[in-house]
mmJSON file of the N, C-alpha and C atoms, coordinates in Angstrom:
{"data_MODEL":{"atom_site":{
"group_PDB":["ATOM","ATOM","ATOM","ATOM","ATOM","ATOM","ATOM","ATOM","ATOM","ATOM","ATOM","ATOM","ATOM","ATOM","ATOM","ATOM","ATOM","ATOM","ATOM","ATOM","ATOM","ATOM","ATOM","ATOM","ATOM","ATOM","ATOM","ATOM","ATOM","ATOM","ATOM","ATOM","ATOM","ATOM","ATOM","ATOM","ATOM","ATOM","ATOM","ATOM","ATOM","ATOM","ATOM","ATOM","ATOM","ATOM","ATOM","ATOM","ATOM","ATOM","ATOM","ATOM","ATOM","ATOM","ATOM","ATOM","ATOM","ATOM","ATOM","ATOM","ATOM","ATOM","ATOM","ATOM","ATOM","ATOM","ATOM","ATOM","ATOM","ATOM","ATOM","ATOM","ATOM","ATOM","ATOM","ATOM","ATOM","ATOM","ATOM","ATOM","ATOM","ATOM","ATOM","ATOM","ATOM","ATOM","ATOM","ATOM","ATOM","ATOM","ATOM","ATOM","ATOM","ATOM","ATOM","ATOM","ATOM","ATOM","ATOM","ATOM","ATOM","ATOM","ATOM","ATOM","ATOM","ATOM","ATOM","ATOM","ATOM","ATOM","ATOM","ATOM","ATOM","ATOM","ATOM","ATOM","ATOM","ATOM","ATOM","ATOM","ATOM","ATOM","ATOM","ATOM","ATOM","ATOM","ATOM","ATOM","ATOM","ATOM","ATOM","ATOM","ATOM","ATOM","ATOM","ATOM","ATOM","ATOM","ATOM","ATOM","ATOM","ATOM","ATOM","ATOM","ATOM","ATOM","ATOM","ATOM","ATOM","ATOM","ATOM","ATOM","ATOM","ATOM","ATOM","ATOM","ATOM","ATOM","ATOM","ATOM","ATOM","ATOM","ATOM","ATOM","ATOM","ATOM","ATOM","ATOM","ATOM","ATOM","ATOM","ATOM","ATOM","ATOM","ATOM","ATOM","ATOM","ATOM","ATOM","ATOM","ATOM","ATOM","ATOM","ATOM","ATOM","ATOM","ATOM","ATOM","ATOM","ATOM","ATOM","ATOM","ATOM","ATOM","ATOM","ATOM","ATOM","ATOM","ATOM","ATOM","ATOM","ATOM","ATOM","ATOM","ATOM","ATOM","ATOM","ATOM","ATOM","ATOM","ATOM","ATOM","ATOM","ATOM","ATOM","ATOM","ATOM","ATOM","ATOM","ATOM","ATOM","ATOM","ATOM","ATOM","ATOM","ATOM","ATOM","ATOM"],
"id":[1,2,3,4,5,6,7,8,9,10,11,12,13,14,15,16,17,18,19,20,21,22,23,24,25,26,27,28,29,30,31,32,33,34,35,36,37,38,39,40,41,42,43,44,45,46,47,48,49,50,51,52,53,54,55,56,57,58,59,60,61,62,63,64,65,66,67,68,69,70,71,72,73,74,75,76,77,78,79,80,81,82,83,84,85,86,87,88,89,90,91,92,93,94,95,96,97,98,99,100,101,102,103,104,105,106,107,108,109,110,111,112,113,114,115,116,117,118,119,120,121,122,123,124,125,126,127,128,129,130,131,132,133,134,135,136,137,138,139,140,141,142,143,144,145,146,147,148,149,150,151,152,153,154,155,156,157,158,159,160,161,162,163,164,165,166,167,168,169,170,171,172,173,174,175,176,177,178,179,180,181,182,183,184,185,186,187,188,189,190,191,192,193,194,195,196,197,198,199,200,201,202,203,204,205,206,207,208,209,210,211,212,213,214,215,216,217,218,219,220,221,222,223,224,225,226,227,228],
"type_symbol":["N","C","C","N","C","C","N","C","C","N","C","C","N","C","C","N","C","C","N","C","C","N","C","C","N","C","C","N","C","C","N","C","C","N","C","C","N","C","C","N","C","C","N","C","C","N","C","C","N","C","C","N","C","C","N","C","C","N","C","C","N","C","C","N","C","C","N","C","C","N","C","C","N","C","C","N","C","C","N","C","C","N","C","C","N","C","C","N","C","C","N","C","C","N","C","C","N","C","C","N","C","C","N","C","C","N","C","C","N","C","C","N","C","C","N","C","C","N","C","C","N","C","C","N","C","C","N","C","C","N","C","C","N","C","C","N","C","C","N","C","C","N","C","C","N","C","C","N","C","C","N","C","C","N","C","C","N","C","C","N","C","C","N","C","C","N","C","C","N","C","C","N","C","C","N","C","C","N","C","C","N","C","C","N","C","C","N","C","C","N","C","C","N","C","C","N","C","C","N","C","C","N","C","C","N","C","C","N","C","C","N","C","C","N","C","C","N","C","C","N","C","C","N","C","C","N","C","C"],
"label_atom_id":["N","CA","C","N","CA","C","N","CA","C","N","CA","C","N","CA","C","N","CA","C","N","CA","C","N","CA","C","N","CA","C","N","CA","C","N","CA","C","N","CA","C","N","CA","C","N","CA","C","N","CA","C","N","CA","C","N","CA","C","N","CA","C","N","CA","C","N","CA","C","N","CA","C","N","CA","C","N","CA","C","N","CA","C","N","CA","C","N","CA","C","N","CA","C","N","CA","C","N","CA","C","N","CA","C","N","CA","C","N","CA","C","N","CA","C","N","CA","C","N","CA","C","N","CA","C","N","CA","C","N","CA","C","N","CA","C","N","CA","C","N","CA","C","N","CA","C","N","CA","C","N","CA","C","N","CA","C","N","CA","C","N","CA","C","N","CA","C","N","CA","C","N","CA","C","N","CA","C","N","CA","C","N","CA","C","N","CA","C","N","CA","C","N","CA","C","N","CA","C","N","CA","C","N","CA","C","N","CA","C","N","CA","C","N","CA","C","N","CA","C","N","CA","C","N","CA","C","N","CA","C","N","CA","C","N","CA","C","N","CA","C","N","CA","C","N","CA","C","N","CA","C","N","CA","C","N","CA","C","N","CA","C","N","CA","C"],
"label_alt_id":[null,null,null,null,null,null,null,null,null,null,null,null,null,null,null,null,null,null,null,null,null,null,null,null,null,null,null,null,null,null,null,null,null,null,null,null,null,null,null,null,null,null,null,null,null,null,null,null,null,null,null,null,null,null,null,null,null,null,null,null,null,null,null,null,null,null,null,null,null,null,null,null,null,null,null,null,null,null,null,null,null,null,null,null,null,null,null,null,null,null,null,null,null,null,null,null,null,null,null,null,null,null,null,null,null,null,null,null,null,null,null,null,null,null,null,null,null,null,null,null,null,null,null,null,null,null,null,null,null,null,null,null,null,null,null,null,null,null,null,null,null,null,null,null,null,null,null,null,null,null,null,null,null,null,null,null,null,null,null,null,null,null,null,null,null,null,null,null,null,null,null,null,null,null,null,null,null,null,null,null,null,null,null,null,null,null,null,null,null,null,null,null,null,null,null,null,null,null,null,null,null,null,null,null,null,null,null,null,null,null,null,null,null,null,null,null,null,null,null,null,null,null,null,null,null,null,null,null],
"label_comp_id":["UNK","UNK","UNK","UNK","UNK","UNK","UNK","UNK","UNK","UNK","UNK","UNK","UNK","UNK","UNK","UNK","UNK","UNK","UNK","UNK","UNK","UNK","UNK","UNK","UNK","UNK","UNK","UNK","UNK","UNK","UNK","UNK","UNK","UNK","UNK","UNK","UNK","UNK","UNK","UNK","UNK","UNK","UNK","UNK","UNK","UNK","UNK","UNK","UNK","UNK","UNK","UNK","UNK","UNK","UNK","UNK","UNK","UNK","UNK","UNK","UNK","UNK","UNK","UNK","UNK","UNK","UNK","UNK","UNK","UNK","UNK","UNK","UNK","UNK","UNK","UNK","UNK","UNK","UNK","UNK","UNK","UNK","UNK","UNK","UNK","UNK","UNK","UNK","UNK","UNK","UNK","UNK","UNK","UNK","UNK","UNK","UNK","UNK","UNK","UNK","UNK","UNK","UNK","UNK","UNK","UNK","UNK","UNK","UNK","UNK","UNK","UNK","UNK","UNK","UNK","UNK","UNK","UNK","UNK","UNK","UNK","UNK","UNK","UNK","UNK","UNK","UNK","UNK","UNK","UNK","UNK","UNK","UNK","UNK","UNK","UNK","UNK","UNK","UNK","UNK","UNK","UNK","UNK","UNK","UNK","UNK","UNK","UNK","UNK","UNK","UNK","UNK","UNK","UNK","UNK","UNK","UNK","UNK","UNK","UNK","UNK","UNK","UNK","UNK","UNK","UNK","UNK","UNK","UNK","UNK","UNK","UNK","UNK","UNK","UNK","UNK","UNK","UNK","UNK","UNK","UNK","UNK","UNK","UNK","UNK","UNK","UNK","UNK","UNK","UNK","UNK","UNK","UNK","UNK","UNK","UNK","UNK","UNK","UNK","UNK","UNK","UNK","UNK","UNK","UNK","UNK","UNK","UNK","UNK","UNK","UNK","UNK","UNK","UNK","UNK","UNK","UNK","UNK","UNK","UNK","UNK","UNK","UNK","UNK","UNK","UNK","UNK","UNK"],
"label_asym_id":["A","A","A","A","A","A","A","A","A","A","A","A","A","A","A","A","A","A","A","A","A","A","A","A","A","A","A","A","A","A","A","A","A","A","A","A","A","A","A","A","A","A","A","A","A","A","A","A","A","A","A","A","A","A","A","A","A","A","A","A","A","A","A","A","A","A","A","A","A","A","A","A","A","A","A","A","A","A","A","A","A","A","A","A","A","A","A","A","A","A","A","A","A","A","A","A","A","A","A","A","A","A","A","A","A","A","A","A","A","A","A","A","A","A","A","A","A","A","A","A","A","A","A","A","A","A","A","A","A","A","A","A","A","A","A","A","A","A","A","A","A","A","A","A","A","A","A","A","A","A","A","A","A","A","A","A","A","A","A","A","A","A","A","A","A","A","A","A","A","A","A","A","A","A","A","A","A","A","A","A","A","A","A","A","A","A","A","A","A","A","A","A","A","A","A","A","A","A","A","A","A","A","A","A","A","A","A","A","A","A","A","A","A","A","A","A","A","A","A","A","A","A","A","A","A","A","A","A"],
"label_entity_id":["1","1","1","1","1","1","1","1","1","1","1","1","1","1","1","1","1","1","1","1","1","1","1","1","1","1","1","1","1","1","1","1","1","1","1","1","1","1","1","1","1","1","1","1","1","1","1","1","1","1","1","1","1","1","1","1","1","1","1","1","1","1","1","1","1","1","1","1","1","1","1","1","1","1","1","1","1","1","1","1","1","1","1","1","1","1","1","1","1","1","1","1","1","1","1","1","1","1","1","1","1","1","1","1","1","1","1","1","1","1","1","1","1","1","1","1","1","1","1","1","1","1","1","1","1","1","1","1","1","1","1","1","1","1","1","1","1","1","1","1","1","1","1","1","1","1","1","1","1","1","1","1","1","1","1","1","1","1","1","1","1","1","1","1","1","1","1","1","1","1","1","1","1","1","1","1","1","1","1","1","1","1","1","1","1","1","1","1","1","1","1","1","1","1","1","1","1","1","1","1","1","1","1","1","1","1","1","1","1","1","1","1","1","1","1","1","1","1","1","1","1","1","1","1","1","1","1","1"],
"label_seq_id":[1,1,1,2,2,2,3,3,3,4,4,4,5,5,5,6,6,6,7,7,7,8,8,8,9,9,9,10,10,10,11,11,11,12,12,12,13,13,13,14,14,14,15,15,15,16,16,16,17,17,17,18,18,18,19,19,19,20,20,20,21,21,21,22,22,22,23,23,23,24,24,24,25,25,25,26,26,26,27,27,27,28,28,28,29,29,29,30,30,30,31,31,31,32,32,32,33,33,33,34,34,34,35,35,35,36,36,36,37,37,37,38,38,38,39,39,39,40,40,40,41,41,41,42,42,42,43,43,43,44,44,44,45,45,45,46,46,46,47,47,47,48,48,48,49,49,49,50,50,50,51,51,51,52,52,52,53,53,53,54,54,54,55,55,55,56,56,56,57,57,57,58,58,58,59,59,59,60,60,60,61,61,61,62,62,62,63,63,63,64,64,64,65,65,65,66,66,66,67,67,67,68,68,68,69,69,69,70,70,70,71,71,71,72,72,72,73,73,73,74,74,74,75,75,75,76,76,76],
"pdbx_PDB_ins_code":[null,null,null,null,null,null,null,null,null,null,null,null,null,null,null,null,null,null,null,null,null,null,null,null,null,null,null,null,null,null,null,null,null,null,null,null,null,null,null,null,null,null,null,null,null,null,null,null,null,null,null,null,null,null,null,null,null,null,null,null,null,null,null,null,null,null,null,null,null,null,null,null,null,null,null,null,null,null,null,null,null,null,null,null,null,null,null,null,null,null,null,null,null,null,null,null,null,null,null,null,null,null,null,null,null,null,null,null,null,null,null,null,null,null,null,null,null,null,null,null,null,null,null,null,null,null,null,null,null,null,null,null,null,null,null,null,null,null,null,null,null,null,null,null,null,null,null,null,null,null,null,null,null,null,null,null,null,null,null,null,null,null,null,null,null,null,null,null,null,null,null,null,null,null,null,null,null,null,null,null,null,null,null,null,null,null,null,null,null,null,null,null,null,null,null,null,null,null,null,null,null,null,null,null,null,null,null,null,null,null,null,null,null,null,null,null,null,null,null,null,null,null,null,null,null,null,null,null],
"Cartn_x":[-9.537,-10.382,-10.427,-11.308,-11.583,-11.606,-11.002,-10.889,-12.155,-12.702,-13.866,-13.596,-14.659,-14.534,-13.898,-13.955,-13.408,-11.965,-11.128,-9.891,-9.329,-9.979,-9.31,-9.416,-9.998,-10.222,-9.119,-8.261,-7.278,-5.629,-6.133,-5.058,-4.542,-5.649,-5.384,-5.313,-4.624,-4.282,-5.549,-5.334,-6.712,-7.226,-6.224,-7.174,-6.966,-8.008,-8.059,-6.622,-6.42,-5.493,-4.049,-4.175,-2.917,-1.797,-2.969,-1.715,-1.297,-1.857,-1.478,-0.298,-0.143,1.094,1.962,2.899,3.479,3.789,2.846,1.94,2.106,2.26,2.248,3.784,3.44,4.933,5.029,4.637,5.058,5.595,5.87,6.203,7.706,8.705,9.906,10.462,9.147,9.15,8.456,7.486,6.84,7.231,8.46,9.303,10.433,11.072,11.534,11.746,10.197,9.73,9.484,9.125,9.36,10.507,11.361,12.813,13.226,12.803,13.445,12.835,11.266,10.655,11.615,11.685,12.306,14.161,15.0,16.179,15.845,14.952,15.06,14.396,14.104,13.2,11.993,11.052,10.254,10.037,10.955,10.759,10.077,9.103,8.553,9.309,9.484,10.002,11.457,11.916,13.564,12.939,12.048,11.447,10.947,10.196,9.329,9.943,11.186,11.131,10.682,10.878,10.321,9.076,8.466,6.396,6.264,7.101,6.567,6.76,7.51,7.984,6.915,6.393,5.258,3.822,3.893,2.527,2.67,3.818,3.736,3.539,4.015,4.145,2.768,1.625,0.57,-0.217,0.306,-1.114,-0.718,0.7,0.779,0.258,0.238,-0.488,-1.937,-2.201,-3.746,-4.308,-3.227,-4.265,-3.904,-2.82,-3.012,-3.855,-3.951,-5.681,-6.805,-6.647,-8.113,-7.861,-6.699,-6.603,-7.231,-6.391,-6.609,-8.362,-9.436,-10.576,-11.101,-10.754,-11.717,-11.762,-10.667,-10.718,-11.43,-11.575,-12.592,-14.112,-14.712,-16.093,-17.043,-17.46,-18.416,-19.489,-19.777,-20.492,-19.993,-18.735,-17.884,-17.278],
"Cartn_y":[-9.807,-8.895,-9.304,-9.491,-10.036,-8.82,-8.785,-8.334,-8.092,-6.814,-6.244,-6.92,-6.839,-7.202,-5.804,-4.893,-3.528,-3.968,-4.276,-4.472,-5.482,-6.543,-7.635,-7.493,-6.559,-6.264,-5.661,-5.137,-4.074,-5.17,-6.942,-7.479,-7.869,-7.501,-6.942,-5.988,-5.524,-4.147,-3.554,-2.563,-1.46,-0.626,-1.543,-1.226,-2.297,-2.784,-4.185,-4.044,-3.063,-2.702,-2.68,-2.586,-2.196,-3.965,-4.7,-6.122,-6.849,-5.783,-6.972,-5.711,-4.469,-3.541,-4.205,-4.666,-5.777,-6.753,-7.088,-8.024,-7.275,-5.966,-5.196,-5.722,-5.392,-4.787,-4.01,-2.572,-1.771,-1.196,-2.3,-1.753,-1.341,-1.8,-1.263,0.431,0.935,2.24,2.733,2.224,2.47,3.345,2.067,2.336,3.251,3.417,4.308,5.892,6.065,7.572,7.784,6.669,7.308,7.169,6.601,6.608,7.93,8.5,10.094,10.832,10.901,11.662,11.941,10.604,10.687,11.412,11.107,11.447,12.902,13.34,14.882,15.751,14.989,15.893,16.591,15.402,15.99,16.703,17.275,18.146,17.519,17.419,16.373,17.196,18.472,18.56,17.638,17.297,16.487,15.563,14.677,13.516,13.19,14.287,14.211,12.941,12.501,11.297,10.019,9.772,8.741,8.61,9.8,9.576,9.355,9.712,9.846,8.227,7.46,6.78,5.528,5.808,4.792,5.151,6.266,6.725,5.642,5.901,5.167,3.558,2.997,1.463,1.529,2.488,1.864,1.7,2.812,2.66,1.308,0.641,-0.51,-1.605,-1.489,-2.669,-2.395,-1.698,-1.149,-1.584,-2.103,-2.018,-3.614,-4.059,-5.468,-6.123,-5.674,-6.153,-5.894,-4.955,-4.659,-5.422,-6.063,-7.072,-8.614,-8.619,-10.038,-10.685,-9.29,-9.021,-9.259,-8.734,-8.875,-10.383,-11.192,-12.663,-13.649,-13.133,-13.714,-13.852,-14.846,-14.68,-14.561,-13.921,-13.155,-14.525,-15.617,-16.758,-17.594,-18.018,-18.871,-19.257],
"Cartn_z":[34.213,33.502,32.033,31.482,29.855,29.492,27.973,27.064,26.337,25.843,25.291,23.708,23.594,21.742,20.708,21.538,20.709,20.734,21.832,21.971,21.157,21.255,20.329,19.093,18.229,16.911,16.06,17.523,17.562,17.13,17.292,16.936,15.832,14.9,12.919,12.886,11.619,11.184,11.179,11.189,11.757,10.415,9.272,7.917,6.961,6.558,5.579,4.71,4.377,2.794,3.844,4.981,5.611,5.411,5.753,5.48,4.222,3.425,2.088,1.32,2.096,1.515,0.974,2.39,1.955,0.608,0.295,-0.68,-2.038,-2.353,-3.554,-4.125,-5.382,-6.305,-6.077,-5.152,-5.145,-3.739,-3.003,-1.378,-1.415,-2.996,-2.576,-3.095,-3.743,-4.273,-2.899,-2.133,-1.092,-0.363,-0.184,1.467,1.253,-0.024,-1.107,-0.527,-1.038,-0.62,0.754,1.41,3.122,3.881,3.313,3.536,3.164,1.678,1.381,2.299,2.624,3.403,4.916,5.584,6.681,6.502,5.554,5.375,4.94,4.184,4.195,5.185,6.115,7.54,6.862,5.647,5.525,4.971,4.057,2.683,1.612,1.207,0.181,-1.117,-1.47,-2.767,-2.897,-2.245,-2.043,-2.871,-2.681,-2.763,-4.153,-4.796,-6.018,-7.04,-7.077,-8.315,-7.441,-5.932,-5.189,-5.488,-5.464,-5.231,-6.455,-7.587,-9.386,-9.382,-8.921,-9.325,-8.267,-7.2,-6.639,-7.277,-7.606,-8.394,-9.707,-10.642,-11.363,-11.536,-10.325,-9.757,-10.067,-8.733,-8.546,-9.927,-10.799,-11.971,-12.927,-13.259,-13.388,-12.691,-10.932,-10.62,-10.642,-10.88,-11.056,-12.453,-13.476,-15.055,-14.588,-13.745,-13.921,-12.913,-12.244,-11.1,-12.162,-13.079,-13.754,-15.226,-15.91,-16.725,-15.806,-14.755,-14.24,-13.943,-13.763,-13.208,-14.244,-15.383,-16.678,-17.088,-16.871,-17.323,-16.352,-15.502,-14.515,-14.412,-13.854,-14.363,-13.058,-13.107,-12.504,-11.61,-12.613,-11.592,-11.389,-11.235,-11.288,-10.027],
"occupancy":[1.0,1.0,1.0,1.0,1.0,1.0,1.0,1.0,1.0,1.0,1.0,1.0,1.0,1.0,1.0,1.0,1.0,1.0,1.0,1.0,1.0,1.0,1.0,1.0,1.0,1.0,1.0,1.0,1.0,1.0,1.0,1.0,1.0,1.0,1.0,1.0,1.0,1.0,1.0,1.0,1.0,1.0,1.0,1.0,1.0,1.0,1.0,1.0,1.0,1.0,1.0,1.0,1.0,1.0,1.0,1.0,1.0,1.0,1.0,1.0,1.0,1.0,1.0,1.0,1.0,1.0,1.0,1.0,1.0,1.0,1.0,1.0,1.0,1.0,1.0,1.0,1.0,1.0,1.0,1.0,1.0,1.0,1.0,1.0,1.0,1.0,1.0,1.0,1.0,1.0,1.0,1.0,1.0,1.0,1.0,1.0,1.0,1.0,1.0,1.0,1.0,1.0,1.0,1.0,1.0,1.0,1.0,1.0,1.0,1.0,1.0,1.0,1.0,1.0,1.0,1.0,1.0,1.0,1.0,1.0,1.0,1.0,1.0,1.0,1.0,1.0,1.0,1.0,1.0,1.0,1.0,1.0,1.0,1.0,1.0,1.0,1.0,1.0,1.0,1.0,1.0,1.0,1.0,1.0,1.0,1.0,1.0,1.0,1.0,1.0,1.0,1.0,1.0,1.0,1.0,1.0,1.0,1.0,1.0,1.0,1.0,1.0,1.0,1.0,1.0,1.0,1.0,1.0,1.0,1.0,1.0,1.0,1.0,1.0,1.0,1.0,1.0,1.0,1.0,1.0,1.0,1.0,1.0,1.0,1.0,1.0,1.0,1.0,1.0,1.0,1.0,1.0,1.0,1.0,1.0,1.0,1.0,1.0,1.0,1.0,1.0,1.0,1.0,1.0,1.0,1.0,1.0,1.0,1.0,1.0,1.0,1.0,1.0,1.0,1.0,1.0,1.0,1.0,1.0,1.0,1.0,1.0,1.0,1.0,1.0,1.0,1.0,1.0],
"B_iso_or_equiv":[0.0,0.0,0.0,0.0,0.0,0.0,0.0,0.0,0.0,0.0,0.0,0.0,0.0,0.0,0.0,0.0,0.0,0.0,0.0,0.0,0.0,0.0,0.0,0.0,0.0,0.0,0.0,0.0,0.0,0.0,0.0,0.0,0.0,0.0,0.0,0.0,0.0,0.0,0.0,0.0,0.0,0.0,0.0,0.0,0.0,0.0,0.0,0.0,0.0,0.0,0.0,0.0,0.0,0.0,0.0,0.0,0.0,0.0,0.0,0.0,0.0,0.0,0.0,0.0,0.0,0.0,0.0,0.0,0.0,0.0,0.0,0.0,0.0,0.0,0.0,0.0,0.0,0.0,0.0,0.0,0.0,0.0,0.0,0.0,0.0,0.0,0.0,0.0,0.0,0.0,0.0,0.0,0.0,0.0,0.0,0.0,0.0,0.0,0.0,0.0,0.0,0.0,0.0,0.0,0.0,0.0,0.0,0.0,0.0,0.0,0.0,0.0,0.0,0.0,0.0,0.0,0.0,0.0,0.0,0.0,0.0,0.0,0.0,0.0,0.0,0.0,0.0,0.0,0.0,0.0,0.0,0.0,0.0,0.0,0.0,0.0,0.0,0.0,0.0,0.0,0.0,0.0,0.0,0.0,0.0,0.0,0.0,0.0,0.0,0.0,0.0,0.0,0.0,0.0,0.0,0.0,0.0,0.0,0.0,0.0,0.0,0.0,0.0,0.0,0.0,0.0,0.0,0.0,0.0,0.0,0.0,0.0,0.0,0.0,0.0,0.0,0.0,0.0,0.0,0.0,0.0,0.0,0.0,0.0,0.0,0.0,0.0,0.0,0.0,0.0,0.0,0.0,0.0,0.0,0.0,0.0,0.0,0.0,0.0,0.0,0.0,0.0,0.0,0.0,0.0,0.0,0.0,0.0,0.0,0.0,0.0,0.0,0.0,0.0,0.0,0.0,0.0,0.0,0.0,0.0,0.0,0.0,0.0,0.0,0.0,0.0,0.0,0.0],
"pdbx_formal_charge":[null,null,null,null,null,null,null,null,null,null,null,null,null,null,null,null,null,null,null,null,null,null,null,null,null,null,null,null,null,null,null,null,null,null,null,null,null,null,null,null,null,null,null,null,null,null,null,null,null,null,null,null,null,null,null,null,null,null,null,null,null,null,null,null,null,null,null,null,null,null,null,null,null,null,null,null,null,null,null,null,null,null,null,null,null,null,null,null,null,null,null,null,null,null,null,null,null,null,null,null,null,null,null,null,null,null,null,null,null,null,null,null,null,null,null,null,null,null,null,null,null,null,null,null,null,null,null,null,null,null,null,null,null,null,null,null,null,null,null,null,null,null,null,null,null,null,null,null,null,null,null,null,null,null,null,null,null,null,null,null,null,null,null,null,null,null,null,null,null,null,null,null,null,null,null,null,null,null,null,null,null,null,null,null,null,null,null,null,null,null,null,null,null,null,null,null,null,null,null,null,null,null,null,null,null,null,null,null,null,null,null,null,null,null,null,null,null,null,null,null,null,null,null,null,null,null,null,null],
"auth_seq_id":[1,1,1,2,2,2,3,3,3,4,4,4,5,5,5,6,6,6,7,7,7,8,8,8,9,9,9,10,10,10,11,11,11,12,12,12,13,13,13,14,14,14,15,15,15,16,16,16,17,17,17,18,18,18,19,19,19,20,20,20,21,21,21,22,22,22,23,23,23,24,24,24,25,25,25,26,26,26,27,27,27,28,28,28,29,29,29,30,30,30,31,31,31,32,32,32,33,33,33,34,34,34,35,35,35,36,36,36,37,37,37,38,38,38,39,39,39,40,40,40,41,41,41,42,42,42,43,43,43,44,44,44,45,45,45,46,46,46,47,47,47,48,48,48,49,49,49,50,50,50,51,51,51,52,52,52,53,53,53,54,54,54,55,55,55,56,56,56,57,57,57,58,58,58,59,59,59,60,60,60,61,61,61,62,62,62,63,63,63,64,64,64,65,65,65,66,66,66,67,67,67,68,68,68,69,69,69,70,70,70,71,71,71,72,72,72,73,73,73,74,74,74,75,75,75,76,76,76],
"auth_comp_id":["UNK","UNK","UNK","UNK","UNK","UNK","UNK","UNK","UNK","UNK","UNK","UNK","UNK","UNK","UNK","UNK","UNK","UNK","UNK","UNK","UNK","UNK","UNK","UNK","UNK","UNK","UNK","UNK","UNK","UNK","UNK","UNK","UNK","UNK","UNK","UNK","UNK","UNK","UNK","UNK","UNK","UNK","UNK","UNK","UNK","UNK","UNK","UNK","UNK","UNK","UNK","UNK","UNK","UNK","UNK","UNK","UNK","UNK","UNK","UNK","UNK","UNK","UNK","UNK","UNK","UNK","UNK","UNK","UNK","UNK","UNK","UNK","UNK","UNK","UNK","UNK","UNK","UNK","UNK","UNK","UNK","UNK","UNK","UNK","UNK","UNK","UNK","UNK","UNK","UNK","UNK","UNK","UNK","UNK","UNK","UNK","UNK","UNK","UNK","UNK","UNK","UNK","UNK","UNK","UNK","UNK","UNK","UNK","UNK","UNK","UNK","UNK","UNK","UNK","UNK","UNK","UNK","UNK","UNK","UNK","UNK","UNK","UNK","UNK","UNK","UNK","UNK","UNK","UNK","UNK","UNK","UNK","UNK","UNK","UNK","UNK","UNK","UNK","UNK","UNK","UNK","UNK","UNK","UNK","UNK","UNK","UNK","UNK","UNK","UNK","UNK","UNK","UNK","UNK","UNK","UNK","UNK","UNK","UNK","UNK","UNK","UNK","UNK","UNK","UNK","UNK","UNK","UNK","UNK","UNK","UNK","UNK","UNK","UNK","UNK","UNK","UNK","UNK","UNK","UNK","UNK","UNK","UNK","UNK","UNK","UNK","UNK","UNK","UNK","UNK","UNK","UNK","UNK","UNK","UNK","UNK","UNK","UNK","UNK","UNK","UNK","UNK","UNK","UNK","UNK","UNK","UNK","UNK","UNK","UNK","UNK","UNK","UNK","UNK","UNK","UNK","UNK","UNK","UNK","UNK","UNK","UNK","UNK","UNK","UNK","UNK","UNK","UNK"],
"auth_asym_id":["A","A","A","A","A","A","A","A","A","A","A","A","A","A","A","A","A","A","A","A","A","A","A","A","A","A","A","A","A","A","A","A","A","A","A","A","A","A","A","A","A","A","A","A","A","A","A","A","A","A","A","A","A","A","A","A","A","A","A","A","A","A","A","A","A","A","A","A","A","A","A","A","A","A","A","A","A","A","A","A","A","A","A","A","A","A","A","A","A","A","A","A","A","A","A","A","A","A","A","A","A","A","A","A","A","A","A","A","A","A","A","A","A","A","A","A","A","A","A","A","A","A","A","A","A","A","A","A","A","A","A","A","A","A","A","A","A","A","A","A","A","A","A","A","A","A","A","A","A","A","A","A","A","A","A","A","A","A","A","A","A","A","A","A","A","A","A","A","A","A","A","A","A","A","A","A","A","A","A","A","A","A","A","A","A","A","A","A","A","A","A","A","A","A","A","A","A","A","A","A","A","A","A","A","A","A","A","A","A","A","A","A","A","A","A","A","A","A","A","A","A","A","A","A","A","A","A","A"],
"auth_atom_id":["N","CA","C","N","CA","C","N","CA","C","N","CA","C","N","CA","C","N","CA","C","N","CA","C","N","CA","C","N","CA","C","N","CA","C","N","CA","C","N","CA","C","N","CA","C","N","CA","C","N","CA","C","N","CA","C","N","CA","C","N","CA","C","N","CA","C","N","CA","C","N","CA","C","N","CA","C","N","CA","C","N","CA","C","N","CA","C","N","CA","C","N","CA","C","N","CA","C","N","CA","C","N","CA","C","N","CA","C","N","CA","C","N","CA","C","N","CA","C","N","CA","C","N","CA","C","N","CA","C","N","CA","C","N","CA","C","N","CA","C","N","CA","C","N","CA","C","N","CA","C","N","CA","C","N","CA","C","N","CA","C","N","CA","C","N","CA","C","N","CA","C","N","CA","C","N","CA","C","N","CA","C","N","CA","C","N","CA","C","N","CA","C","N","CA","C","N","CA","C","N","CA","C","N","CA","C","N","CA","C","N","CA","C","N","CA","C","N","CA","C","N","CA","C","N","CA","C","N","CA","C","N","CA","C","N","CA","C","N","CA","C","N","CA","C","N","CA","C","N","CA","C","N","CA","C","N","CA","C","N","CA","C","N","CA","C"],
"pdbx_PDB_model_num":[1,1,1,1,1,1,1,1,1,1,1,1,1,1,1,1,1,1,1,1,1,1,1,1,1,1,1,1,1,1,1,1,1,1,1,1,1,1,1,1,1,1,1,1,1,1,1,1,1,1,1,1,1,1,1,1,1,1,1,1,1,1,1,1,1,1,1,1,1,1,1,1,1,1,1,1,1,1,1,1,1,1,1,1,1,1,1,1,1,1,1,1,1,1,1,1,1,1,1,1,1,1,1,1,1,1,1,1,1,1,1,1,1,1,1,1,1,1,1,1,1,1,1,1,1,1,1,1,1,1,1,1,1,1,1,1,1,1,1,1,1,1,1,1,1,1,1,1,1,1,1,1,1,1,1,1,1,1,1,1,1,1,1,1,1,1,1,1,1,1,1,1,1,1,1,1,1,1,1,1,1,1,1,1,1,1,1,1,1,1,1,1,1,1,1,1,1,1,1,1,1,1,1,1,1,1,1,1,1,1,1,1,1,1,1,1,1,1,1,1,1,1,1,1,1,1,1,1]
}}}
């Protein structure tokens, strides 16, 4: 029985952004807060300096994707 084209699509991550997580500076604050999540059964107030602290990651890698973007040229 062959495989549908819906199925095999299913053998990448099932969201573009999902494989390059990994790939961040920020996957070890990431994994951080879902480590607290899971050790406190899910109390997110337990958690609040984990998430302050990936929130903060992301807006650093965020001004440096948008430094690195600006030096780039557009027809190049």
């Amino acid at each position: 029985m062959a495989s549908s084209p819906s199925q095999s699509r299913y053998q990448s991550p099932p969201y573009p952004s999902a494989s390059k997580l990994s790939d961040s500076m920020c996957y070890d604050a990431y994994s951080a807060s879902l480590k607290c999540l899971n050790d406190s059964n899910y109390d997110k107030s337990k958690c609040q300096v984990q998430f302050d602290t990936y929130k903060e990651c992301r807006k650093k890698e965020r001004e440096i994707r948008l430094e690195q973007n600006r030096h780039k040229s557009f027809f190049s």
